[in-house]
C-alpha positions in Angstrom: 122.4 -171.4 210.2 124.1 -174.6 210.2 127.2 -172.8 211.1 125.9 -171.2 213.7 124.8 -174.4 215.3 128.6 -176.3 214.4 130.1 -173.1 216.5 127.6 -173.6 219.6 128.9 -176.9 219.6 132.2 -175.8 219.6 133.8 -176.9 216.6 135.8 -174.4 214.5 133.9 -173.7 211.4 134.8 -172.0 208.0 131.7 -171.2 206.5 132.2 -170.2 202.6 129.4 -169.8 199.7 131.4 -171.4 196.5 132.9 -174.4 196.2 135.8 -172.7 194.5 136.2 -170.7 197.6 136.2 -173.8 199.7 139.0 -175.5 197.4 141.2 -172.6 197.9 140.9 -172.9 201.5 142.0 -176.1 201.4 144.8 -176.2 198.7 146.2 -173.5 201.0 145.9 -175.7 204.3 144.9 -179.4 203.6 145.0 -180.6 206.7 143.3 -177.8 208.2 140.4 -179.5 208.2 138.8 -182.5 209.6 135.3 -182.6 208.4 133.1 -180.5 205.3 129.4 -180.6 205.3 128.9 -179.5 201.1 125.6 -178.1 199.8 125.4 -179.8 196.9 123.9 -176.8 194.9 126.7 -174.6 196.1 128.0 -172.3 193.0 131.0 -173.3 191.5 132.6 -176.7 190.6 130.4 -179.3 191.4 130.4 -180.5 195.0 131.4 -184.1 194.0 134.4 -182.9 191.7 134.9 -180.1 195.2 134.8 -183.6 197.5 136.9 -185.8 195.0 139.5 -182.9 195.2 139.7 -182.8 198.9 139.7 -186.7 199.9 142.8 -186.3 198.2 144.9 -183.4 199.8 143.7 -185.0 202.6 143.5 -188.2 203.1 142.2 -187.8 207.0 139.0 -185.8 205.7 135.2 -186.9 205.9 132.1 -185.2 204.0 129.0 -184.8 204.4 127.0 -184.2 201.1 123.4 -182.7 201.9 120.8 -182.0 199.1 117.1 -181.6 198.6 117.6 -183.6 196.1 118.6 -187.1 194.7 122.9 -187.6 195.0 124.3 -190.4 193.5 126.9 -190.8 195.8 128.5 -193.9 194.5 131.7 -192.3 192.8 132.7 -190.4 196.2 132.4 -194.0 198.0 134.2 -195.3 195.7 137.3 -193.2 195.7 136.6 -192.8 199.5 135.0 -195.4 201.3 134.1 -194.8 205.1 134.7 -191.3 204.8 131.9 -189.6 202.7 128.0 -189.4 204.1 124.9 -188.3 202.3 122.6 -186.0 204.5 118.9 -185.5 203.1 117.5 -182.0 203.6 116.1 -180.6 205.5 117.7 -182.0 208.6 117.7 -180.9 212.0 120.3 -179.4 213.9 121.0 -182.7 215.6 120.9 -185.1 213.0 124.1 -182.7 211.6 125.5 -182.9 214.8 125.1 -186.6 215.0 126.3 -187.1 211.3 129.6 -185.0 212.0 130.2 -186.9 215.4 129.5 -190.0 213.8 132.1 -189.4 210.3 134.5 -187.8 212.8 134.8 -191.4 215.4 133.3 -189.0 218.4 129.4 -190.1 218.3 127.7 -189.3 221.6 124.5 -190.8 222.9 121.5 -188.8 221.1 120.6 -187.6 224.9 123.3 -185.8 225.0 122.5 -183.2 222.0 
């Protein structure tokens, strides 16, 4: 779903269930990518050591961490300050859209969503 919604927004999403997958997609492309929204129950390396990995091939990258849950996301701002962002699920279609406007520089008036 929440890829659906990034595409009708035109943005150009790879959507991938592991985080293993997702780090090959990167180490193949670093800069390929501007933004990652990571399910932090995705299967696979966990999604901070996933995030860690890609701050640094890219130094340009933001991501968004969602989770039900708890994150302690203290170690990501750390290595990355300014470009990581905790998203609480659930969340609505627009608070994504306003999160990834927002850690990409491009926020737009919430009338416009």
């Amino acid at each position: 779903m929440v890829a659906a919604y990034l595409r009708r927004l035109e943005y150009d999403v790879t959507a991938l269930s592991s985080t293993d997958e997702a780090w090959s997609q990167v180490q193949s492309a670093p800069a390929g990518f501007d933004a990652a929204v990571l399910d932090h129950s995705m299967t696979g390396l966990s999604s901070e050591d996933l995030a860690l990995r890609m701050l640094e091939a890219n130094p340009a990258l933001r991501v968004i961490e969602a989770s039900g849950y708890p994150v302690d996301m203290r170690p990501l701002e750390a290595a990355a300050p300014g470009r990581v962002t905790f998203l609480q699920k659930p969340f609505t279609p627009e608070k994504l859209a306003g999160t990834i406007r927002r850690m990409l520089g491009a926020q737009k008036p919430e009338e416009e969503l």
